[in-house]
N, C-alpha and C positions, 0 to 999 in steps of 0.2 A: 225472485227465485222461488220454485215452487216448493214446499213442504213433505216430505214425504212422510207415510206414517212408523215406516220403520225403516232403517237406515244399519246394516250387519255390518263391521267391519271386520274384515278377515274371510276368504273363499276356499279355506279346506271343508273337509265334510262336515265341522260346526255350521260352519258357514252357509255353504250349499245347502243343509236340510233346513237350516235355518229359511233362507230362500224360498224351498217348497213350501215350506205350511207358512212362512205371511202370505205369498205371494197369492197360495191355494184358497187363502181368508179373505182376498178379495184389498189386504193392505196393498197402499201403494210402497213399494219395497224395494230397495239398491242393495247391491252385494261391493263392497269397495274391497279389490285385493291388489299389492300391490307387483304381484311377482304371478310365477304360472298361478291358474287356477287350480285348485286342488291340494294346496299348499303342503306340507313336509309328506303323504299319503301320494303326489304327485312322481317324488324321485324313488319310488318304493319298486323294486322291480318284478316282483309278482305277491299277491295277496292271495291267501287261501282261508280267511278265514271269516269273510264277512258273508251273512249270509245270504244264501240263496246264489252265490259264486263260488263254484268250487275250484276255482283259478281262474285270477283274471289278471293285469298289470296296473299299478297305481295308475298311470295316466287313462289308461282305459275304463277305467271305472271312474275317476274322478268328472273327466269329459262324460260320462253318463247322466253321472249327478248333474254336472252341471246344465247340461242340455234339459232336462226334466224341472229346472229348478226358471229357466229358461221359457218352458212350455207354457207355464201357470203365469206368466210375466215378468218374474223376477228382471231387473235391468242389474247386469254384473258389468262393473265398470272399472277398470286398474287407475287403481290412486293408493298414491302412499299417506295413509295420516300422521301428521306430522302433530297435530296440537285438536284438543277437544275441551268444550267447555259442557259440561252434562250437570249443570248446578238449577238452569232453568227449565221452563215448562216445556219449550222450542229447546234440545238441541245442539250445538253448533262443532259441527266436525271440520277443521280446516287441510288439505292436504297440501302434497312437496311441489303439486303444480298450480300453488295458487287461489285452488279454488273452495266455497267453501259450500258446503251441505246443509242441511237444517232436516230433523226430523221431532217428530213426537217420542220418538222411542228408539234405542239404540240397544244391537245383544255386540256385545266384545264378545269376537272370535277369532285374536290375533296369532294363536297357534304361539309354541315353540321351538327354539332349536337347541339343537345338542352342542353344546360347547363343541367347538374344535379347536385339535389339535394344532393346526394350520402346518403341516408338514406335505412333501412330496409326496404326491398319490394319492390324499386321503378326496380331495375334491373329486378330483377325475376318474376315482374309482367306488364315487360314492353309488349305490345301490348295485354296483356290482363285486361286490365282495367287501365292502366296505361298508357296517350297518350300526345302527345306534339304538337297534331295538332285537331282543332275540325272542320277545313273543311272538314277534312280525316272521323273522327270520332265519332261527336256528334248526328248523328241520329241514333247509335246504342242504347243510353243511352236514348231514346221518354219512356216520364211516370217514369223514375228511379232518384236517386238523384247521384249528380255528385259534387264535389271537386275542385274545381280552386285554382291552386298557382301561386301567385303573384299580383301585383297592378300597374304595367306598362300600356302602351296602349291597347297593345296587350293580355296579361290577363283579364282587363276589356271590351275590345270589343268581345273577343271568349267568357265571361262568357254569354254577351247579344245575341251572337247567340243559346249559347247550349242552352237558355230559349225557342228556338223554339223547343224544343224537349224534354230535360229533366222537374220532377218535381219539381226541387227543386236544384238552384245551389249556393255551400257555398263556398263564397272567402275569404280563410285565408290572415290575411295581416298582418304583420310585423310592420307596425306606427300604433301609436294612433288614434283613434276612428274618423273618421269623414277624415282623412288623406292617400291620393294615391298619386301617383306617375304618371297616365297618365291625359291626358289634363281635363280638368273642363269640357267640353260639355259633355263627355263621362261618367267622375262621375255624374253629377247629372242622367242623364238618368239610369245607375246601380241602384242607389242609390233610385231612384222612380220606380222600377222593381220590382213589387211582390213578382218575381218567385227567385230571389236575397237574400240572408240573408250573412252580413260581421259579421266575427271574428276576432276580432281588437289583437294588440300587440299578434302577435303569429305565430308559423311556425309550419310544419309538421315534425312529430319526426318520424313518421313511417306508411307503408302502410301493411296491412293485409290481409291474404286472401289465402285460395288452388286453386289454378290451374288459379284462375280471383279472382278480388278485391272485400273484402266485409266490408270490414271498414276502418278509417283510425286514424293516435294515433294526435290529435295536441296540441301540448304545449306551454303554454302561459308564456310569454318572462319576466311577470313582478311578476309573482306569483310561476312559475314553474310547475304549475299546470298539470298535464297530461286527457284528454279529447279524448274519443273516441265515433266518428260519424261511422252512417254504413253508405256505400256510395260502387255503385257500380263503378263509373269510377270516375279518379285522372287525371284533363289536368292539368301539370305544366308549366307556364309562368316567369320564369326569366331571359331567355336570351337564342339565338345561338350563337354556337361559327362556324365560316366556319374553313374549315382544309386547311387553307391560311400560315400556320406559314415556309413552308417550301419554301415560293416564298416572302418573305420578300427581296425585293430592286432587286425583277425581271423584277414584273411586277406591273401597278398602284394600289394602294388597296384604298377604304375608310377609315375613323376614324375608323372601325366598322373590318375592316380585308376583307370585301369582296371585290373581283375582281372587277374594273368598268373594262368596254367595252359597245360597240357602238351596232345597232339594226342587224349588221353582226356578233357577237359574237367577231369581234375583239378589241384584250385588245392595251396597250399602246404601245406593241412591235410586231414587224413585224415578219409574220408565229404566232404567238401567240392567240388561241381563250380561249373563257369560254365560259363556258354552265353549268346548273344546278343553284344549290342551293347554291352557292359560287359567286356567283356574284350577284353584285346589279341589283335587280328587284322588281317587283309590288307583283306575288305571287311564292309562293314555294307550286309544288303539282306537281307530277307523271307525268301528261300532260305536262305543262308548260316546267320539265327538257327536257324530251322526245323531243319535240319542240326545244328548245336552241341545243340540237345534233344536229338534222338535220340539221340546219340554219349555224352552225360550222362546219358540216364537207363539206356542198358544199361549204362553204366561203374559209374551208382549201385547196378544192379541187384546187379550182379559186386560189389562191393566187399561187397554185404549178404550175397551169398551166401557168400563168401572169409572174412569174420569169422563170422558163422555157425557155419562149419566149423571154422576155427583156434580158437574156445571150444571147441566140444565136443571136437575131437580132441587137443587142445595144454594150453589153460588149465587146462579142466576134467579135464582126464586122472589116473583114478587112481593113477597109476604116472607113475616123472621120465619126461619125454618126450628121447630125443635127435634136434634137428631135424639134415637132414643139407643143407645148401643147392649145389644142384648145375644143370648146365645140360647140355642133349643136343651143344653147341659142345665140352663140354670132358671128354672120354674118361678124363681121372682121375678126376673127379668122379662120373661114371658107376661106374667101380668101385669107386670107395670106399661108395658107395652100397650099393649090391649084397656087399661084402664084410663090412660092418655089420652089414647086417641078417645074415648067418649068426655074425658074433659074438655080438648080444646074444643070438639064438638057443641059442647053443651057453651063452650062459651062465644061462640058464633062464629065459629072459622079464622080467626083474627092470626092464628100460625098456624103452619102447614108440618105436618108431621112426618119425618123419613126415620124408618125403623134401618138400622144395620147390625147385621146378624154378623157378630164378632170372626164365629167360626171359619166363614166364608172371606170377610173383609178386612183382612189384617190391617192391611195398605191404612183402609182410615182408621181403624182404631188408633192406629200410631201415630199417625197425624193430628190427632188430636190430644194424643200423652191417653191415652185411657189400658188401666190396667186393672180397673176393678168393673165388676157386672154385676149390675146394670148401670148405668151412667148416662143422662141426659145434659147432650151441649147446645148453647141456642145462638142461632148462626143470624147474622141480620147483614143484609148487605155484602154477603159472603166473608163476613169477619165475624170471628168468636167474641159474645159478647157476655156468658157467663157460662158454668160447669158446673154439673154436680154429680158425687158417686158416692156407691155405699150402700148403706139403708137409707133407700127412701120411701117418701110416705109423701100425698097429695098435700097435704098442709105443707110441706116442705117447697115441693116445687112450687106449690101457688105464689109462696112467699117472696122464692127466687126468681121466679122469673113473670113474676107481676101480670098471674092469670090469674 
């Protein structure tokens, strides 16, 4: 089976842009999605806010992406991953049909979803008045009445934006009267909001409506009562779920399931990125994925070209390698650098010297434990065969590493 050098799983717009820049780098690169392309950005029924579109439809933008991601070579292929082992040098992504992948380099862009309800209407009226996000979608609803479910932060903060647009937003909540779930600063401000009206001890039994939403059924938890409001849009707030379950003890997650990683998109393990809506960050929206690909796949790119190099020049090296790890912040580092290299010199080529400038090379310095600068490790046979950090002086290295 042939190797690829980067291997995306997930085809929303992490995914897709991710796609464009390996593909554009000349990596050999697969898109694995296992559903529409375009992922939760696909059932989105019009975007106005990505730029350079000043209205377009989730699918129609997404099929853009993907077609361009498509042009550069990218191969997008529908497979569900099922199990991943990302511990070695190669790799191994296995899916639900069986088959399995193998790359150099993997970015997770398995996107998430919004918990659902799972009540009547909510499926078959999703992206038509039925939304889970009101940065996406709350200025469609300007002058109409709108639905909020839940009582967390984040249902009582998107209920106070949709008041910039809707006339009229009813948050059903589930505890007794006077009682939420997100922080006190947030309730009282709801709570003193005109445009605001709560329904205490109650949940949504069903959503109604031909082709878009025009009422909704809600039932109250202590009466059983059944009550229907017309309401043209339903944002529901009780929680995302990321689609992380399949990298459990791969790679680092939060309390929460989402990927952490760093501002390079790299996660806790080496060749390993995230991007999109699966990893922890500030906002989740169409841009922002888009963004995390790109930043993922030149980091994947760099990472392939950085080992690459350190094989050939380090591992592979006929002669013991002395790395010298050094930074342009730190002027002893620099000379010692530079005074090395006319030692081994003078002592007739017998090691080969590779400087790594810390600044730039995280990846090795951590590979090797190095926390202080300047620090020389002497590589033989592509095994660490001694280290030293600190203050150092030639009498020192000579001693240790028997120049």
């Amino acid at each position: 089976m042939s190797i690829y050098d980067l291997i995306i799983i997930g085809g929303g717009p992490a995914g897709l842009a991710a796609g464009i820049y390996g593909a554009r780098a000349r990596l050999k690169t697969a898109v694995l999605e296992k559903g529409a392309v375009g992922g939760m950005a696909f059932t989105t029924r019009e975007i106005v806010n990505f730029p350079g579109f000043k209205s377009t439809s989730g699918p129609e933008l997404m099929k853009t992406i993907a077609a361009h991601a498509k042009e550069f070579g990218a191969e997008i292929i529908k497979e569900e991953v099922t199990e991943v082992d990302l511990s070695g040098e190669i790799k191994i992504i296995n899916t639900k049909k069986g088959r399995r992948y193998q790359a150099r380099a993997v970015i997770l862009a398995p996107g998430s979803q919004p918990r659902l309800l799972n009540i009547p209407g909510e499926r078959a009226l999703r992206g038509n008045g039925v939304s889970y996000c009101a940065t996406c979608d709350a200025e469609f609803y300007t002058d109409l009445d709108v639905v909020v479910v839940g009582n967390g932060d984040a249902a009582i903060e998107e209920a106070m934006y949709i008041t910039k647009y809707a006339r009229k937003v009813t948050v059903i909540v589930i505890h007794d009267e006077g009682i939420v779930d997100c922080n006190r600063a947030s309730a009282e401000k709801a709570f003193q909001n005109p445009k605001i009206e709560f329904v205490w001890n109650s949940v949504l039994a069903e959503i109604k409506g031909k082709g878009e939403v025009e009422a909704v059924v809600v039932k109250n938890l202590k009466t059983g009562e059944l009550t229907e409001l017309k309401a043209h849009g339903v944002f529901i707030y009780v929680g995302m779920v990321p689609g992380t379950s399949f990298l459990q003890g791969q790679v680092e997650l939060d309390e929460r399931g989402y990927i952490i990683a760093n501002e390079q998109m790299e996660t806790s393990v080496d060749g390993v990125f995230a991007a999109g809506d699966a990893r922890v960050k500030y906002l989740r929206q169409v841009v922002t994925a888009a963004n995390d690909g790109a930043i993922a796949a030149v980091a994947a790119e760099r990472y392939l070209e950085e080992e690459q190099s350190f094989k050939e020049e380090v591992l592979n090296a006929d002669k013991p390698v002395l790395l010298v790890f050094w930074s342009p912040a730190n002027s002893e580092s620099i000379n010692l650098a530079g005074s090395l290299e006319a030692l081994v010199a003078a002592q007739g080529g017998q090691y080969k010297i590779v400087k790594v400038d810390v600044s730039r090379k995280k990846r090795i310095a951590r590979k090797y434990g190095i926390t202080d600068i300047p620090s020389v490790v002497l590589v033989e046979n592509g095994r660490l065969k001694a280290q030293l950090s600190g203050n150092l002086n030639h009498e020192l290295i000579k001693e240790r590493f028997k120049l």
